[in-house]
N, C-alpha and C positions, 0 to 999 in steps of 0.2 A: 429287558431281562436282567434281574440281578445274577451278579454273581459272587460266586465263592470264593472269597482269596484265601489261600495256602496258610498265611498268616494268622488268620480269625480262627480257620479249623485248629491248627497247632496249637492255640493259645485254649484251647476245651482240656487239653491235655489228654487225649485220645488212648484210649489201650492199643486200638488195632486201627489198623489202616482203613477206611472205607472203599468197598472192593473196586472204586473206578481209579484207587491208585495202583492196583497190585497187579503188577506187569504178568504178561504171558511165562510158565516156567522158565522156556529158553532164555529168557531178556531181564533176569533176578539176577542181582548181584552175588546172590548166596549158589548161582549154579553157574555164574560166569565171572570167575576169579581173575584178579591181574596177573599175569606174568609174574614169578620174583625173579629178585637180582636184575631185574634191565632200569638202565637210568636214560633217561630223554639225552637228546644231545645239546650241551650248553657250551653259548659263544660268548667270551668278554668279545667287547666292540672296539678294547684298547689295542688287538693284536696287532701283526704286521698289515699292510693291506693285501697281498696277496692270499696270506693266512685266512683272510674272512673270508675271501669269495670264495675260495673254495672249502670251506666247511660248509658256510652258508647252504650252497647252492649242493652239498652234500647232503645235508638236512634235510634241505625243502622236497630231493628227490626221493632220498629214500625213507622218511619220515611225514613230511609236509609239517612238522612240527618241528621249534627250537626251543630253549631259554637265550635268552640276551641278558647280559649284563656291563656294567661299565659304561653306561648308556648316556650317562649325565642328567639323569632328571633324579631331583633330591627325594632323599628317604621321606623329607621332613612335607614338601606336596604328596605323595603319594600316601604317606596318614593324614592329610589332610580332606583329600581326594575321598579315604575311605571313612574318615567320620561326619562328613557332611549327607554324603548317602546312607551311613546306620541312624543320624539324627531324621533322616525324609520318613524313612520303614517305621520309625520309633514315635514317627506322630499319633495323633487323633485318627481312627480310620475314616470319620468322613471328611476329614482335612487331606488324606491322601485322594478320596475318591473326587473329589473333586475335580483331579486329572484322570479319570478312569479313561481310557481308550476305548476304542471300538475299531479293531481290525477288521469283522465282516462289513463294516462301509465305508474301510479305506482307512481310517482313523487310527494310523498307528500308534503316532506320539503319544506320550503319556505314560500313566499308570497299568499295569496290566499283568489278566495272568490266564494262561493258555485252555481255551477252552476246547471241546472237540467236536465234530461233525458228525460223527455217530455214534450209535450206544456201544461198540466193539473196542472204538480208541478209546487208547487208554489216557489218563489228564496225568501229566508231571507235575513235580512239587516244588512248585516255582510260584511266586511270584516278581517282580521286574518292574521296570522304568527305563522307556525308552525314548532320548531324541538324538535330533540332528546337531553337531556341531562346529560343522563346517562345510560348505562355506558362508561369509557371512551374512551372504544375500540370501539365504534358503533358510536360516535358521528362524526361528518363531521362539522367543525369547520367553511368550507368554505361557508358553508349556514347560516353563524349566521349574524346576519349585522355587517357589517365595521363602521358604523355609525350607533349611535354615536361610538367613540374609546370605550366610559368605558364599552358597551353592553357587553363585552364579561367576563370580571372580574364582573361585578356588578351581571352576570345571574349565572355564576359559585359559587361564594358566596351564593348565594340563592338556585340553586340546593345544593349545602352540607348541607343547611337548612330543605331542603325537604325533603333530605335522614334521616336526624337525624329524623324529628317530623313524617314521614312515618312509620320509624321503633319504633318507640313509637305509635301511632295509630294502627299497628296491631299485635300490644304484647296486648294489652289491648282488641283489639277485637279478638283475639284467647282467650284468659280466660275469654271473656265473653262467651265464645262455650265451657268452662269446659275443654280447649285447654292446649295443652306446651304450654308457650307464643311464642317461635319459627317459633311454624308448619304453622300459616299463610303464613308468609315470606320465606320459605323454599319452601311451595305448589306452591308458586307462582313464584320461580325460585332464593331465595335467593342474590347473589350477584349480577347474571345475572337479576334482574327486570331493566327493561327501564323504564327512567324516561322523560316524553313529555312536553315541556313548547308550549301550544297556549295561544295567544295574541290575544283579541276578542275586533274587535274596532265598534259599533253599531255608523255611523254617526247621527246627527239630523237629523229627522226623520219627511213630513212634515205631515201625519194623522196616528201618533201611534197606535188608537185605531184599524187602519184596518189588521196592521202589524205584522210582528214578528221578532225580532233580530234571535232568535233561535226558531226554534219549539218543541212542547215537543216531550221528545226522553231521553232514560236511554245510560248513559255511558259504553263505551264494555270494560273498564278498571275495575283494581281491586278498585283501589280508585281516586277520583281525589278531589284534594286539590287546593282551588280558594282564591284568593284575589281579589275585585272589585273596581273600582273606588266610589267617593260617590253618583254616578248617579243609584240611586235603580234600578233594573229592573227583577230582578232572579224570579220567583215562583216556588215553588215544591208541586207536589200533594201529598194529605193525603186523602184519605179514598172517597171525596165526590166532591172533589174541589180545587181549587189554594190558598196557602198560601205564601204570598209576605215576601221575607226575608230583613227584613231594614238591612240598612248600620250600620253596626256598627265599627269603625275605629281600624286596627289593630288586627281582627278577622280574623282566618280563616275558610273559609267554606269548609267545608270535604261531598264528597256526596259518596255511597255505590253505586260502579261500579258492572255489570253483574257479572264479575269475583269472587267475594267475596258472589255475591249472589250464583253462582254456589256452589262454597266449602262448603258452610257451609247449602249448602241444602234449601234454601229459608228462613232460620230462621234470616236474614240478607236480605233485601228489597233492588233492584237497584230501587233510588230514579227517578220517573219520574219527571222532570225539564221542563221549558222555559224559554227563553230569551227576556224583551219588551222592548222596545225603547223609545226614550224621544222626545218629538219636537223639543226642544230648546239648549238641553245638548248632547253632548258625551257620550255615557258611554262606561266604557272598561272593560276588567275582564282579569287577568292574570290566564289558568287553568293547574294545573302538571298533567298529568295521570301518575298515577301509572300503569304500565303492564307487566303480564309475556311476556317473551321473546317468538318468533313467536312459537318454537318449545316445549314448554311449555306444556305437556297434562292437563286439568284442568277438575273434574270432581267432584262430591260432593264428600268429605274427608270419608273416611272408616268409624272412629269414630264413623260418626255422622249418619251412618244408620244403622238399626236393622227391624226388624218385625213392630213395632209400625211406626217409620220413612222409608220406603220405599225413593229410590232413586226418588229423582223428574226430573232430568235433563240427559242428555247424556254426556258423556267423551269424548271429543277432542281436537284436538292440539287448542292452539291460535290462530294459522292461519287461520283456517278453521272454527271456534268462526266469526273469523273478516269477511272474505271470506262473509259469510252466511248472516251476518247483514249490510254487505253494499250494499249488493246484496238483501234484504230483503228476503229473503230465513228462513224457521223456522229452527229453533235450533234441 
């Protein structure tokens, strides 16, 4: 079955949307506005140590979302990081399909852009590139692109980046849980955590407000760690409503995946998110997930239940975590 990538339609230069993009009233951007005046919560990494854990594990509860900065990974990789990915989007399209994926027989890796299951769902305006980057036993080298040459050292460098400021992110949110600093990163499969680099390319878009790049939806990873181009578009809900996260250069965005919300028993929020689209701009988002390995059993942490905390969630493997939710099946 061919398909339609996002990128091809956009480039017709379209007056109007085609109706399988144009979300239900309720779910339009033009009838569900962000919040003003609320700013996300942002942590330098430079502060005291006690200072972080507790904003941190401030964040992650009553947000499931932060900014991090001070982080130590250079400006000068992370525009590297993002022009190797706009040079992949900017090829030949059948030098991109090449890597075309095939999610309905498992085939995630690759090239890809979200298809739907019936005529009711609606398609987001996405196209993407998704693999594995750690660890480096599981990784398949042959799905990364050939082009540009430097993709493959520029992403590799960056994945070591991610491992490092990961394993600092949940050292701090394991002692925000009164934790070893360890136990998060152990819970979740210690050495063996897979690390996922997707590439989120939202082409111009030509009635944003009726649209969606992404629709909301919580991540089924333990963390996932974003970089976005300077084309705003992210929102995360709080409490009542959408809170738009500005661009700030050189930030990174950490949202609190299912997984984390599992272990630590709900005291830790998977951040529900969306993705909106620009008319005139591109926008792109580089996102890591962090995840236990398939075989992974993940179940709220001993610890953290007693008589007062009752278990809130059920124990199972990852796979069957994933299984469930892509399947929309309850947990």
């Amino acid at each position: 079955m061919e398909v339609k990538r996002i990128q091809t339609l956009a480039l017709n230069h379209l007056k109007e949307l085609p109706p399988q993009f144009i979300r239900p009233a309720n779910e339009r951007p033009e009838n569900t506005k962000a919040i003003e005046g609320i700013t996300v919560p942002l942590i330098p990494l430079t502060q005291p140590h006690h200072l972080l854990v507790k904003e941190m594990a401030e964040a992650a509860s009553e947000w499931g979302f932060f900014l991090i900065t001070d982080h130590g990974i250079s400006q000068t990789l992370i525009q590297r990081l993002q022009e190797v990915g706009k040079e992949f989007f900017a090829l030949p399209q059948e030098e991109k399909e090449a890597y075309a994926n095939d999610p309905s027989s498992g085939k995630f890796e690759g090239y890809g852009t979200k298809m739907t299951k019936n005529l009711e769902e609606k398609v987001e305006w996405v196209d993407y590139f998704f693999h594995l980057m750690a660890p480096t036993s599981k990784v398949n080298y042959d799905m990364w692109p050939k082009h540009p040459s430097s993709y493959r050292e520029v992403t590799q460098e960056y994945n070591k980046e991610m491992l490092r400021v990961t394993d600092k992110v949940l050292e701090l949110l394991s002692e925000g849980l009164g934790l070893e600093k360890k136990l998060l990163k152990s819970s979740l499969g210690d050495e063996e955590i897979e690390v996922e680099m997707k590439i989120n390319m939202y082409p111009p878009c030509p009635q944003p407000d009726l649209a969606l790049g992404v629709e909301p939806h919580t991540d089924m990873s333990a963390l996932t760690i974003l970089v976005p181009n300077d084309v705003p578009g992210l929102q995360v809900w709080k409490e009542n409503g959408w809170v738009a996260v500005n661009y700030l250069q050189s930030a990174l965005l950490v949202h609190v995946g299912d997984q984390l919300e599992v272990l630590s028993n709900g005291k830790y929020k998977s951040v529900l998110h969306r993705s909106l689209v620009n008319e005139e701009r591109m926008r792109m988002s580089w996102a890591v997930f962090v995840t236990p390995p398939h075989q992974a059993v993940i179940g709220p942490l001993p610890s953290l239940i007693n008589d007062q905390n009752p278990s809130k969630f059920s124990t199972k493997t990852y796979a069957e975590y994933r299984y469930r939710k892509f399947n929309k099946l309850p947990q």
